[in-house]
PDB file with SEQRES, HELIX, SHEET and CRYST1 records, atoms N, CA, C and O in Angstrom:
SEQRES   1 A   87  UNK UNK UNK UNK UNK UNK UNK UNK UNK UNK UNK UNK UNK          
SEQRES   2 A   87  UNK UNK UNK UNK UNK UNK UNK UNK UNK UNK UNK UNK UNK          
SEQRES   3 A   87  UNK UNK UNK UNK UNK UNK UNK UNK UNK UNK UNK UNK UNK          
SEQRES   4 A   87  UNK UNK UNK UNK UNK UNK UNK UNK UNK UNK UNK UNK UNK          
SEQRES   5 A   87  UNK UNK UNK UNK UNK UNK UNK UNK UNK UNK UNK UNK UNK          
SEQRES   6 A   87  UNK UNK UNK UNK UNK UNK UNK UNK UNK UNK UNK UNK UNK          
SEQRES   7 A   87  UNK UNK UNK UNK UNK UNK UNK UNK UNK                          
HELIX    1 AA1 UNK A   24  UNK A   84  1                                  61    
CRYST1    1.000    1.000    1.000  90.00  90.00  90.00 P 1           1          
ATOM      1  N   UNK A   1     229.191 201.432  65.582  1.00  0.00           N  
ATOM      2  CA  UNK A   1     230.206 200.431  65.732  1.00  0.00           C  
ATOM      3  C   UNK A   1     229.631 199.062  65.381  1.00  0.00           C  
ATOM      4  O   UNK A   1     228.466 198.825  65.699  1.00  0.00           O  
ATOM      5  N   UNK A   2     230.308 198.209  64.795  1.00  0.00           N  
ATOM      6  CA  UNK A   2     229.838 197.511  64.241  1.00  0.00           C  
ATOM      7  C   UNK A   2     230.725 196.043  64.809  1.00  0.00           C  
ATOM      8  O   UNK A   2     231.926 196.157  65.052  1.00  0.00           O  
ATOM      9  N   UNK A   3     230.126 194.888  64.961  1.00  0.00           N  
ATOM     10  CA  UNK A   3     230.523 193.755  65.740  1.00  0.00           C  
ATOM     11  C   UNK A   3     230.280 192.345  64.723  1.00  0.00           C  
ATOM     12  O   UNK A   3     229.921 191.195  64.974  1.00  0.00           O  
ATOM     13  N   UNK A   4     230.631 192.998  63.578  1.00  0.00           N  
ATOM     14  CA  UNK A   4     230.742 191.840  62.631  1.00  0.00           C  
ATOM     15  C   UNK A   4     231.750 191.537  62.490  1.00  0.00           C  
ATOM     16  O   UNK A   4     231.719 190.362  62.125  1.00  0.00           O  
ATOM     17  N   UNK A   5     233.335 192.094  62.591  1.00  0.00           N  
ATOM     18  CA  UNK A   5     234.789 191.278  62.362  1.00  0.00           C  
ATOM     19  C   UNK A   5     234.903 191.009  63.348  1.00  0.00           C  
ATOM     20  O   UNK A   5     236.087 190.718  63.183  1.00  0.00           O  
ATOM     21  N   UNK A   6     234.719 190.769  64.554  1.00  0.00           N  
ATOM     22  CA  UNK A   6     234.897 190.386  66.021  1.00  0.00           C  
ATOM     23  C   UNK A   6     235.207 188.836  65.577  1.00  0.00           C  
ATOM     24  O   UNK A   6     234.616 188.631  64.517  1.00  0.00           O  
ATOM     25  N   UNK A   7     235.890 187.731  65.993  1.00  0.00           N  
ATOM     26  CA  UNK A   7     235.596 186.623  66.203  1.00  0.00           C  
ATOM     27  C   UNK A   7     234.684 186.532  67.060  1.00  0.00           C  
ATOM     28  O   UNK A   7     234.394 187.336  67.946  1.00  0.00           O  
ATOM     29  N   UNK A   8     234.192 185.494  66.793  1.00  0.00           N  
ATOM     30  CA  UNK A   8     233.212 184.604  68.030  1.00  0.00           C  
ATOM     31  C   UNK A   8     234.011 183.756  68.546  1.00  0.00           C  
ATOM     32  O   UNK A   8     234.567 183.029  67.723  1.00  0.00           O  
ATOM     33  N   UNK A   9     234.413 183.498  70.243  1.00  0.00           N  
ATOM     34  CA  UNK A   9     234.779 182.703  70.948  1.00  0.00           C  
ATOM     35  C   UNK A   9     233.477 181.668  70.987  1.00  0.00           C  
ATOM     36  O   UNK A   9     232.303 182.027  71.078  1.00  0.00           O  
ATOM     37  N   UNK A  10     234.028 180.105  70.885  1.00  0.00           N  
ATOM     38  CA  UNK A  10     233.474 179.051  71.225  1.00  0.00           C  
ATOM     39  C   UNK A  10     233.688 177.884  71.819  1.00  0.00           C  
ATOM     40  O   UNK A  10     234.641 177.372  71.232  1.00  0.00           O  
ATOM     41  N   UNK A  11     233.257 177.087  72.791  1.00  0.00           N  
ATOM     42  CA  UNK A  11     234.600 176.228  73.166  1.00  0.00           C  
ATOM     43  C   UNK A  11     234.540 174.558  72.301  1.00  0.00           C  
ATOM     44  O   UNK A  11     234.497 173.468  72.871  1.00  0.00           O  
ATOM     45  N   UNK A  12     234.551 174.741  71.206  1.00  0.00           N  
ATOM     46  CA  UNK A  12     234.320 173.683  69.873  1.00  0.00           C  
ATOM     47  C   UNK A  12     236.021 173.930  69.491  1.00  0.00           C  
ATOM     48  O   UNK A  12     236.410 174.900  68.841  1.00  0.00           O  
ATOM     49  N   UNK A  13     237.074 172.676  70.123  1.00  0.00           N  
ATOM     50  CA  UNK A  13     237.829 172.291  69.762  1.00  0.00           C  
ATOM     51  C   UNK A  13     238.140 171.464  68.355  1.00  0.00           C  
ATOM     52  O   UNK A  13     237.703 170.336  68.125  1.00  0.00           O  
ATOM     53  N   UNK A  14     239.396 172.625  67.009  1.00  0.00           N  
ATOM     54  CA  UNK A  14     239.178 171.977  66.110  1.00  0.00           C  
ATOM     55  C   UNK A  14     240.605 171.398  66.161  1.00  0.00           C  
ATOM     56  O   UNK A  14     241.616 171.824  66.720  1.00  0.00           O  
ATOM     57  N   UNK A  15     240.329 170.004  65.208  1.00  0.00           N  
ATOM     58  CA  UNK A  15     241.325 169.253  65.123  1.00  0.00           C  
ATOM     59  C   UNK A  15     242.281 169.918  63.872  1.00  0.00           C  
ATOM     60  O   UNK A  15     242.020 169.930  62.669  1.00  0.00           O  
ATOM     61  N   UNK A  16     243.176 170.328  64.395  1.00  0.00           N  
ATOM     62  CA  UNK A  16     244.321 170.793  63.027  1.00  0.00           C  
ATOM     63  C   UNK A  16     244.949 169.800  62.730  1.00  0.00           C  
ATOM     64  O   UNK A  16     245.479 169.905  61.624  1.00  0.00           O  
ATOM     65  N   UNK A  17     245.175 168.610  63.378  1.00  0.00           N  
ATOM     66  CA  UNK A  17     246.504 167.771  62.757  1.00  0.00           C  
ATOM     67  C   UNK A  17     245.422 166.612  62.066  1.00  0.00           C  
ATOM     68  O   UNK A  17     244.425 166.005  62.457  1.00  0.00           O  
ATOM     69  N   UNK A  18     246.461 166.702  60.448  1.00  0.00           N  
ATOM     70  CA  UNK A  18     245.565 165.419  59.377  1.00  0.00           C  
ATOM     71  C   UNK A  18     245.904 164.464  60.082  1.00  0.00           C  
ATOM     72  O   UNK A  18     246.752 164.629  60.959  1.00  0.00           O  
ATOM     73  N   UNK A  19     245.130 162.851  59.792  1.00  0.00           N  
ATOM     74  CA  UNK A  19     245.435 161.687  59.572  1.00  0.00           C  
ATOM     75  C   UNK A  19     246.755 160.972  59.612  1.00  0.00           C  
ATOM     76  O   UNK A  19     247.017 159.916  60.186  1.00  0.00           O  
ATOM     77  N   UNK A  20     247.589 161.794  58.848  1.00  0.00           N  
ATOM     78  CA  UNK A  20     248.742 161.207  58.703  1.00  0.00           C  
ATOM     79  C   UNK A  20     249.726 161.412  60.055  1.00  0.00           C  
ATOM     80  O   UNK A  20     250.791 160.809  60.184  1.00  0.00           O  
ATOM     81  N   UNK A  21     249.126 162.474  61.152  1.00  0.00           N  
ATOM     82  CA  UNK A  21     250.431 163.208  61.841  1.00  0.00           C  
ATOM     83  C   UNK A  21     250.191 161.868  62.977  1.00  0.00           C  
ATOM     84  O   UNK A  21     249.331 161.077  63.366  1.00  0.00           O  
ATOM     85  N   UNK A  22     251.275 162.167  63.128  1.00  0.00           N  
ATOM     86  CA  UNK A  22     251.785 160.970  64.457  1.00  0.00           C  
ATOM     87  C   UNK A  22     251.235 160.561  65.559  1.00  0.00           C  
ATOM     88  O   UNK A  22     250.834 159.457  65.928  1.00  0.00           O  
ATOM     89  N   UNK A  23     251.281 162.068  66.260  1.00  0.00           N  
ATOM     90  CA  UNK A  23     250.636 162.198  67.626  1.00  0.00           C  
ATOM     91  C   UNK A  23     249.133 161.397  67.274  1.00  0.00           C  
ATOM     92  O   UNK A  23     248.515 160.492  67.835  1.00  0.00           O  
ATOM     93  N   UNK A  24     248.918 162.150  66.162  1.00  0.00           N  
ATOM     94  CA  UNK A  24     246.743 161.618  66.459  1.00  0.00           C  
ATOM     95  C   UNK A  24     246.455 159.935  66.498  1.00  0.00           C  
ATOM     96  O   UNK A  24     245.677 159.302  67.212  1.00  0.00           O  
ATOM     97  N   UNK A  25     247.532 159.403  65.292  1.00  0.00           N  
ATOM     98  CA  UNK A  25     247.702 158.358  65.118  1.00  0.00           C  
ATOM     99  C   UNK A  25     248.074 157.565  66.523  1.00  0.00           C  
ATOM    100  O   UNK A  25     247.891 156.347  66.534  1.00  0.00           O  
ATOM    101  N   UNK A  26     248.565 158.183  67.651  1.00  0.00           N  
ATOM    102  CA  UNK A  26     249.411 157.450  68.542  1.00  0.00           C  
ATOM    103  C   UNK A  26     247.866 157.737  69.507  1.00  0.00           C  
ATOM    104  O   UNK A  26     247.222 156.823  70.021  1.00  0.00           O  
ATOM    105  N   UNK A  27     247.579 158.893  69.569  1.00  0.00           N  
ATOM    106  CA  UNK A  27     246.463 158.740  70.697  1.00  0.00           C  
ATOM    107  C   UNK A  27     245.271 157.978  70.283  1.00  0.00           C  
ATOM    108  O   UNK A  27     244.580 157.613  71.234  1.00  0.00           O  
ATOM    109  N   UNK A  28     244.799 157.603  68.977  1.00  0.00           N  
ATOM    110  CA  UNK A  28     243.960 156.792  68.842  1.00  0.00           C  
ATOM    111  C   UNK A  28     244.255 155.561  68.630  1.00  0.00           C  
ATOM    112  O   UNK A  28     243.300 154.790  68.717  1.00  0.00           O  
ATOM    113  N   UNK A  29     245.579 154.972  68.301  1.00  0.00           N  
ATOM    114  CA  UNK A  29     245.227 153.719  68.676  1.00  0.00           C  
ATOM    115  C   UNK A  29     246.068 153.531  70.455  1.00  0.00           C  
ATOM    116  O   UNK A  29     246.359 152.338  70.542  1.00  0.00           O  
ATOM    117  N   UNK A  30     246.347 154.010  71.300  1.00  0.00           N  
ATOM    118  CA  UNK A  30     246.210 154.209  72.578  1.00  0.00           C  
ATOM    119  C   UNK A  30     244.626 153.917  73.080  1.00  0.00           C  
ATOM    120  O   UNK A  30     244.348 152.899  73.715  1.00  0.00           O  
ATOM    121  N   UNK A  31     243.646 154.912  72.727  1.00  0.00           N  
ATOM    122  CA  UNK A  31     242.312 154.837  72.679  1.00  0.00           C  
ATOM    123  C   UNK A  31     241.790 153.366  72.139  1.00  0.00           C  
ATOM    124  O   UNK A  31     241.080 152.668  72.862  1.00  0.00           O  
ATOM    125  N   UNK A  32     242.144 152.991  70.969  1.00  0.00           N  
ATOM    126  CA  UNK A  32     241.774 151.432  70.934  1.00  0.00           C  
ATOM    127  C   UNK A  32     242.305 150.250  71.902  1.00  0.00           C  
ATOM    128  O   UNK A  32     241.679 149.251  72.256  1.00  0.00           O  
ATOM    129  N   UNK A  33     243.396 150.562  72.179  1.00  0.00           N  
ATOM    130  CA  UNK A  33     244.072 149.426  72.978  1.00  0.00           C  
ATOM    131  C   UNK A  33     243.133 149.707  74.526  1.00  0.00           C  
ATOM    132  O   UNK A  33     242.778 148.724  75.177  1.00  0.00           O  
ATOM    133  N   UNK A  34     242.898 150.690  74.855  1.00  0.00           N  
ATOM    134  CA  UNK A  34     242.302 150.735  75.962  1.00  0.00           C  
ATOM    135  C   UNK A  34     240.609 150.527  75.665  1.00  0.00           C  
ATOM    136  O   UNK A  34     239.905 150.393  76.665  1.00  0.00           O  
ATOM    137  N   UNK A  35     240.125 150.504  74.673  1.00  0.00           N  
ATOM    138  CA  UNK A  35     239.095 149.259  74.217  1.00  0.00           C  
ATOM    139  C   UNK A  35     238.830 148.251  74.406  1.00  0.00           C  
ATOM    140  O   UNK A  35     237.960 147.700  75.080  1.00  0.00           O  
ATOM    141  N   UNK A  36     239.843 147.841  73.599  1.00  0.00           N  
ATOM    142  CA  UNK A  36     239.954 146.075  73.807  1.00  0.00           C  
ATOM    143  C   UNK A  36     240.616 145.786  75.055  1.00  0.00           C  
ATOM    144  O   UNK A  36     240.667 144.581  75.301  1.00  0.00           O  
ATOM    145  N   UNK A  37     241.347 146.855  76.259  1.00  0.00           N  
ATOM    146  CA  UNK A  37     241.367 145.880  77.428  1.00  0.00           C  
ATOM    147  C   UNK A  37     240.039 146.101  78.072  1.00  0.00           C  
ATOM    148  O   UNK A  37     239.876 145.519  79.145  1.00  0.00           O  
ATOM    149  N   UNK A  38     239.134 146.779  77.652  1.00  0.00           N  
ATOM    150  CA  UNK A  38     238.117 147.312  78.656  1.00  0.00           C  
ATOM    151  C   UNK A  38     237.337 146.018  78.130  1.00  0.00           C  
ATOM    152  O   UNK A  38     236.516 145.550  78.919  1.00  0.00           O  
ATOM    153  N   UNK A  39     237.520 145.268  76.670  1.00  0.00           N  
ATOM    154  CA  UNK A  39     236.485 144.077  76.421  1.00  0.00           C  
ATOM    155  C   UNK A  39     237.085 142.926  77.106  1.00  0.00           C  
ATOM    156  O   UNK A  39     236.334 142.115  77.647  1.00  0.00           O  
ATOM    157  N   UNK A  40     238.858 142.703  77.154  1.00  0.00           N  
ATOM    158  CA  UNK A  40     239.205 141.870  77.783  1.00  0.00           C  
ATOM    159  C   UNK A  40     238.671 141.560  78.893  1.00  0.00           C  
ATOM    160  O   UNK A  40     238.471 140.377  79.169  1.00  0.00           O  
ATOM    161  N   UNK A  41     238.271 142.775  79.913  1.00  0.00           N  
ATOM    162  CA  UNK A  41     238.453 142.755  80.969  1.00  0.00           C  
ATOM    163  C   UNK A  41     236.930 142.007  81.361  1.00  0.00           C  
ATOM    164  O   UNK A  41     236.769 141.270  82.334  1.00  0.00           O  
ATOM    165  N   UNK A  42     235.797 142.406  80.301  1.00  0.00           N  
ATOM    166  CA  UNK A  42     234.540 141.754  80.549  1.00  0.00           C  
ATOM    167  C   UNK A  42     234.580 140.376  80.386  1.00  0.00           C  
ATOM    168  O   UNK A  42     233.977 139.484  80.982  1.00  0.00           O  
ATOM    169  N   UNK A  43     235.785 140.333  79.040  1.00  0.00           N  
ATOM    170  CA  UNK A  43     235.300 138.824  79.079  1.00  0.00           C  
ATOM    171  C   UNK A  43     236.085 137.905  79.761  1.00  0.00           C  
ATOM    172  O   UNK A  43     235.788 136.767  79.397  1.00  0.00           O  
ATOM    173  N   UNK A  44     237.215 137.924  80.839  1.00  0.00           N  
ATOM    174  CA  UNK A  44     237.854 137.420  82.129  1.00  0.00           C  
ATOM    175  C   UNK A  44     236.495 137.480  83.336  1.00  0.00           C  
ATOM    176  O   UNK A  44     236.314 136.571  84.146  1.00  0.00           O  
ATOM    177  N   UNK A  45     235.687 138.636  83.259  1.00  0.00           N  
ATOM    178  CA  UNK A  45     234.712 138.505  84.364  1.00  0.00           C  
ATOM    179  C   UNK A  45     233.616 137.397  83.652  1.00  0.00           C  
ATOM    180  O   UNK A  45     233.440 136.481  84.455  1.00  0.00           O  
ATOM    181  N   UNK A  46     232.922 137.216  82.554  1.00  0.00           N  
ATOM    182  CA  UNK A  46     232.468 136.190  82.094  1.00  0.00           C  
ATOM    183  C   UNK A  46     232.716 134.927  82.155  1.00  0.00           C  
ATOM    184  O   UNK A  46     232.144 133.874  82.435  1.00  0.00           O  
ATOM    185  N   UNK A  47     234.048 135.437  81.708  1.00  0.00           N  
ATOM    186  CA  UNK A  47     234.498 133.712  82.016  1.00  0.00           C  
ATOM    187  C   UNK A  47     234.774 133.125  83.196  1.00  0.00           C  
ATOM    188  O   UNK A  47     234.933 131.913  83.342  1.00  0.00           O  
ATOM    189  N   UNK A  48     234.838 133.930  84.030  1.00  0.00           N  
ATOM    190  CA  UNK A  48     235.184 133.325  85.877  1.00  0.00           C  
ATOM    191  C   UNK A  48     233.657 133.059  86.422  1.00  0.00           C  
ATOM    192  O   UNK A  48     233.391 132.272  87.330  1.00  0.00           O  
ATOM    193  N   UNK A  49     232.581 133.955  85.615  1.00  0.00           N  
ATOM    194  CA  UNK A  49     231.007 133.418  86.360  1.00  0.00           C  
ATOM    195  C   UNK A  49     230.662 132.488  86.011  1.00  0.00           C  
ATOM    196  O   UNK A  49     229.867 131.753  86.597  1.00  0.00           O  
ATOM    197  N   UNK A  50     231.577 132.155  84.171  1.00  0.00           N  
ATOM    198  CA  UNK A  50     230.869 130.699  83.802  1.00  0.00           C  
ATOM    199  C   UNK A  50     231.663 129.430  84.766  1.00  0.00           C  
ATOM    200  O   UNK A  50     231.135 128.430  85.252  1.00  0.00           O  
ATOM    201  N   UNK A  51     232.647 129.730  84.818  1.00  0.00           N  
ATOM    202  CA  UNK A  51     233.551 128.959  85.930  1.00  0.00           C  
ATOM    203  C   UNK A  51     233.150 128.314  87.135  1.00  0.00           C  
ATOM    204  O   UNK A  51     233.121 127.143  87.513  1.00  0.00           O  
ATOM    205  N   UNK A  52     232.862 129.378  87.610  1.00  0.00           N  
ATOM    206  CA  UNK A  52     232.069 128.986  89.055  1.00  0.00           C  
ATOM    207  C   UNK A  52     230.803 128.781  89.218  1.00  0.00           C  
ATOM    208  O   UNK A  52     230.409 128.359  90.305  1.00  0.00           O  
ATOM    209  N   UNK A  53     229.853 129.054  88.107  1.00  0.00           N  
ATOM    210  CA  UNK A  53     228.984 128.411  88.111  1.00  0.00           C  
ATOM    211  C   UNK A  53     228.410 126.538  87.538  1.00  0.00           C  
ATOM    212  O   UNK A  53     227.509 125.748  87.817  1.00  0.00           O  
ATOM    213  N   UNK A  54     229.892 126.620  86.412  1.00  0.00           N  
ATOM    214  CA  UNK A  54     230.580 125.119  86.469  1.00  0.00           C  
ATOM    215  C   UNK A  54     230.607 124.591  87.560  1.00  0.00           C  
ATOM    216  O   UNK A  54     229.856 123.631  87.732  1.00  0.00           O  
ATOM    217  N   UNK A  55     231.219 124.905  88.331  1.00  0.00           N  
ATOM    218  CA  UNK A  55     231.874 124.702  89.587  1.00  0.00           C  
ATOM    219  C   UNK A  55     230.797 124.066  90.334  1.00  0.00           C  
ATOM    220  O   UNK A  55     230.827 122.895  90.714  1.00  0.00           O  
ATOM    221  N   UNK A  56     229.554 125.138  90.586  1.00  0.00           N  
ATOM    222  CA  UNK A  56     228.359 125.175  90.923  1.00  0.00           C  
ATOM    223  C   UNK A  56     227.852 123.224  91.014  1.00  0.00           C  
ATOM    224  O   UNK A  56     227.867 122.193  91.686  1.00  0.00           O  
ATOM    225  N   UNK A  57     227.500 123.806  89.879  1.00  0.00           N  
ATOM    226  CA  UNK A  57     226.357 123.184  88.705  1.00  0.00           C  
ATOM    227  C   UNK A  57     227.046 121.388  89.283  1.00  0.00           C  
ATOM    228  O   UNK A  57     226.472 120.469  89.866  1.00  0.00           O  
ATOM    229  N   UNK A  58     228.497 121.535  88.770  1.00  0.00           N  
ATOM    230  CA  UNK A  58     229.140 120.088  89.341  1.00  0.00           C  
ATOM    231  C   UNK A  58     228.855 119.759  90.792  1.00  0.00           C  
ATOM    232  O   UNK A  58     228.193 118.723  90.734  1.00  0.00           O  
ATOM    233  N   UNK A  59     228.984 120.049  91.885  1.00  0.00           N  
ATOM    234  CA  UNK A  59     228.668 120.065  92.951  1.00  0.00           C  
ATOM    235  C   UNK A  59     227.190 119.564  93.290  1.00  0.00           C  
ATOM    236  O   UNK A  59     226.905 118.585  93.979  1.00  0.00           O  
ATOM    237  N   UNK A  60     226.440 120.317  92.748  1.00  0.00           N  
ATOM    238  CA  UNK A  60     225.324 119.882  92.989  1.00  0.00           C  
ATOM    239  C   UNK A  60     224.703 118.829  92.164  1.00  0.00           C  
ATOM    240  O   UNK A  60     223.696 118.149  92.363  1.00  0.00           O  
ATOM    241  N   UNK A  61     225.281 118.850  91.496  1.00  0.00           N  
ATOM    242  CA  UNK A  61     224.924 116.948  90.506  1.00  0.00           C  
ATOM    243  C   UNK A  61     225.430 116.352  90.935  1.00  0.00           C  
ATOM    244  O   UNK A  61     224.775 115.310  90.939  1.00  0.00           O  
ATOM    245  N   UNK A  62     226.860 116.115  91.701  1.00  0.00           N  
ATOM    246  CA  UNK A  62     227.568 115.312  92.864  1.00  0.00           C  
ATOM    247  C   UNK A  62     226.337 114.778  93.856  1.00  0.00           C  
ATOM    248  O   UNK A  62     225.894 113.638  93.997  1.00  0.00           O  
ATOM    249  N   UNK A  63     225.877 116.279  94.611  1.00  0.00           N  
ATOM    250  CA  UNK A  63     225.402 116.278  95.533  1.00  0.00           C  
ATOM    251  C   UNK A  63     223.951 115.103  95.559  1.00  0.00           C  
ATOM    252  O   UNK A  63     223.720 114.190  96.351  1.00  0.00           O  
ATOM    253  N   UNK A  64     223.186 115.562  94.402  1.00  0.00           N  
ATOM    254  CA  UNK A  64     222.016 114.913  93.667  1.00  0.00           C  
ATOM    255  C   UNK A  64     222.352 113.279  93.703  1.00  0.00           C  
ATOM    256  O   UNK A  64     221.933 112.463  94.524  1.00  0.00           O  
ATOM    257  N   UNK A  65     223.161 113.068  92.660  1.00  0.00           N  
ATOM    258  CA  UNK A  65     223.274 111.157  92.997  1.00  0.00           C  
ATOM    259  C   UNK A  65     223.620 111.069  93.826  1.00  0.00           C  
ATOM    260  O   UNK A  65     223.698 109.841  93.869  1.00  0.00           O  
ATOM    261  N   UNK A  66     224.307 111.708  95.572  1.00  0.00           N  
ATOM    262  CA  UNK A  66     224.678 110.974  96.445  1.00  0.00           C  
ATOM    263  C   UNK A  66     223.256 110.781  97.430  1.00  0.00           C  
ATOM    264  O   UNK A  66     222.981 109.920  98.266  1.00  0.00           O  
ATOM    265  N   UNK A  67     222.431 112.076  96.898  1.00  0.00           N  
ATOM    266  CA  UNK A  67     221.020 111.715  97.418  1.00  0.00           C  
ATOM    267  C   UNK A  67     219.995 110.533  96.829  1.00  0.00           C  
ATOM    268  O   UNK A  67     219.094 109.835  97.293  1.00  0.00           O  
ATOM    269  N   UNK A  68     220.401 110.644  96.036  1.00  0.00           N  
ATOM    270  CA  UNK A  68     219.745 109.291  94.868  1.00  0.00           C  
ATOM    271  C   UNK A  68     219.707 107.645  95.603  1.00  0.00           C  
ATOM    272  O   UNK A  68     218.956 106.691  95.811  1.00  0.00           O  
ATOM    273  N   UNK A  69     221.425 108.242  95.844  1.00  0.00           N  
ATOM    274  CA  UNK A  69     221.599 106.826  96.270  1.00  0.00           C  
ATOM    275  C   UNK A  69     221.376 106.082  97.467  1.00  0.00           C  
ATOM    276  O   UNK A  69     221.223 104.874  97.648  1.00  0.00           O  
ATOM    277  N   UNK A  70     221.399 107.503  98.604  1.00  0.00           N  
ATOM    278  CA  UNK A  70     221.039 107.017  99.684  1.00  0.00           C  
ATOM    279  C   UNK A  70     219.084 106.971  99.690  1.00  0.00           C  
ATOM    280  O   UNK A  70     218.438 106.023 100.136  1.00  0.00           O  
ATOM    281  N   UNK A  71     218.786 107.598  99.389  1.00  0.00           N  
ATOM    282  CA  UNK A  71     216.992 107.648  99.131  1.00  0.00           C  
ATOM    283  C   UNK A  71     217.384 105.788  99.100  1.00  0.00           C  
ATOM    284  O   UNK A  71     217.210 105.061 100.078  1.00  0.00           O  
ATOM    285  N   UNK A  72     217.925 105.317  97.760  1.00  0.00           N  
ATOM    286  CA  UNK A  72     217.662 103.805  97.202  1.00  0.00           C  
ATOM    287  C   UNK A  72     218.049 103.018  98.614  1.00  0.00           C  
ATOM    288  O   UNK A  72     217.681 101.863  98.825  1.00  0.00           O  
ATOM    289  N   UNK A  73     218.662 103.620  99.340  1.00  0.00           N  
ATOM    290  CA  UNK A  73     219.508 102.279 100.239  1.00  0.00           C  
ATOM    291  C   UNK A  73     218.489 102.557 101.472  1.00  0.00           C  
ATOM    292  O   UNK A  73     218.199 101.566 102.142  1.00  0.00           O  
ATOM    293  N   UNK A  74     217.915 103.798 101.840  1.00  0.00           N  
ATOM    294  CA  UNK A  74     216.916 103.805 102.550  1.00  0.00           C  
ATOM    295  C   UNK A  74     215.629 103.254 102.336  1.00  0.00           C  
ATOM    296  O   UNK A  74     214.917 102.974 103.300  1.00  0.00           O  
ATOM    297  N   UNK A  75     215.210 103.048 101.022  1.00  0.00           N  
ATOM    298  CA  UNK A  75     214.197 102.244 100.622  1.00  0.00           C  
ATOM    299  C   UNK A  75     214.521 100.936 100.609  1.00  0.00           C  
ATOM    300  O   UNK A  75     213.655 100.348 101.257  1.00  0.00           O  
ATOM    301  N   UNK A  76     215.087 100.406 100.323  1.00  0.00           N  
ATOM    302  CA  UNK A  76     215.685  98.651 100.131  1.00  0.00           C  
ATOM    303  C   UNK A  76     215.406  98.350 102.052  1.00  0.00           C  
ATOM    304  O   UNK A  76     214.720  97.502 102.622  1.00  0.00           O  
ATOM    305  N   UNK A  77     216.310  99.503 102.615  1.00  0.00           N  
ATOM    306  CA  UNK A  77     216.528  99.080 104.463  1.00  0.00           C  
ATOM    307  C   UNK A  77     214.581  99.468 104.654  1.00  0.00           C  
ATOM    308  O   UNK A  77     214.127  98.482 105.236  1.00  0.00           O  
ATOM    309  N   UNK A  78     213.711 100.228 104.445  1.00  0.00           N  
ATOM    310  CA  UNK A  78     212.453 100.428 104.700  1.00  0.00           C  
ATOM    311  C   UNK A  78     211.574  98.774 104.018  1.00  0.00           C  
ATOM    312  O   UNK A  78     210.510  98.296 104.412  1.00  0.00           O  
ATOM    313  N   UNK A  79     212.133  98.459 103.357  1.00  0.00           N  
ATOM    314  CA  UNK A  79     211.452  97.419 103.001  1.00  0.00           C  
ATOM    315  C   UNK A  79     211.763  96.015 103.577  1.00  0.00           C  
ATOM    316  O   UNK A  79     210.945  95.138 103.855  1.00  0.00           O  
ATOM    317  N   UNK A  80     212.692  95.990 103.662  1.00  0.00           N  
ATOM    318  CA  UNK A  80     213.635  94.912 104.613  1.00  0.00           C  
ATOM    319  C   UNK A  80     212.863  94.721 106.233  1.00  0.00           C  
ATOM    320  O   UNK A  80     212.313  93.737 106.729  1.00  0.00           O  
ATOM    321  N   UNK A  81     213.098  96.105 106.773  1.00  0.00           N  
ATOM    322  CA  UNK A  81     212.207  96.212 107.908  1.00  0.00           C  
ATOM    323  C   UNK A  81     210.692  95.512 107.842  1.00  0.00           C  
ATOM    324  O   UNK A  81     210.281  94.476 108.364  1.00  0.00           O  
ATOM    325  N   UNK A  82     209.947  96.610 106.888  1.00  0.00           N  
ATOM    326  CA  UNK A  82     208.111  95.452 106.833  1.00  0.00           C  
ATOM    327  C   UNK A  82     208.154  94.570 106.343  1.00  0.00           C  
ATOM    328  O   UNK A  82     207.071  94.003 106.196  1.00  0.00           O  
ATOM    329  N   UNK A  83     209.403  93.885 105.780  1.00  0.00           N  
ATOM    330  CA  UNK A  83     209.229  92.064 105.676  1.00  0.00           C  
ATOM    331  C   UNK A  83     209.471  91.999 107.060  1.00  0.00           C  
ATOM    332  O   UNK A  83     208.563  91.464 107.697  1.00  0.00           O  
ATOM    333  N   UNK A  84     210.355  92.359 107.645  1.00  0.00           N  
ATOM    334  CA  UNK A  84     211.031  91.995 109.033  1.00  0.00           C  
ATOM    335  C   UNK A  84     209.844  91.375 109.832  1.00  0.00           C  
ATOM    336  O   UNK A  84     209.599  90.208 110.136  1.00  0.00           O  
ATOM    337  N   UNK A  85     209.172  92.580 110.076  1.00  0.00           N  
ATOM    338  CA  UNK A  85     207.964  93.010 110.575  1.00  0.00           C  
ATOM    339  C   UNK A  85     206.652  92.297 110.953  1.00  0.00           C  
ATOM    340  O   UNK A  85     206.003  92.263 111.999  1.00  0.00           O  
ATOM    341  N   UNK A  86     206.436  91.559 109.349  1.00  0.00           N  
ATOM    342  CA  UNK A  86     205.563  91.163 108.654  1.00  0.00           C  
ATOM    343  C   UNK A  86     205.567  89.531 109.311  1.00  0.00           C  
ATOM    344  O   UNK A  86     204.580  88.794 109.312  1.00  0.00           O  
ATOM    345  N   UNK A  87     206.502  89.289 109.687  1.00  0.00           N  
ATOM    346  CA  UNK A  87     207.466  87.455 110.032  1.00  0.00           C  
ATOM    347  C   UNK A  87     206.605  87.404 111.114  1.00  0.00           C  
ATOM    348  O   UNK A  87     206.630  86.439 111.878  1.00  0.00           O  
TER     349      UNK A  87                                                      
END                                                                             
């Protein structure tokens, strides 16, 4: 007995429908659109870290000259004092 006309079962799905048929056409660009929201979606999370790290970044340069300025007004009042002092 011989087991050469047998098919071989495999589980290697072939594509029968060409290019042109509808369905394939519809599930791949389905498949693209869900691409580009999957890039949308990175670049809404990008853009909200650059955001808040704007956000950040402003704050603490706020924060910086208001230290600036008091450092200056504490030095002017430190010096004021050892003239004071000095009398």
């Amino acid at each position: 007995m011989s087991h050469e006309n047998e098919s071989k079962i495999t589980n290697e799905v072939k594509e029968d429908r060409g290019p042109g048929d509808l369905t394939l056409m519809a599930e791949l660009h389905q498949k693209e659109i869900w691409e580009w929201k999957q890039k949308e979606s990175e670049y809404i999370q990008t853009k909200n870290l650059l955001d808040g790290s704007k956000r950040i970044i402003a704050e603490m340069s706020h924060q910086a000259v208001e230290h600036i300025r008091i450092i200056a007004e504490l030095e002017k009042e430190i010096e004021r004092l050892v003239a004071e002092k000095k009398k």
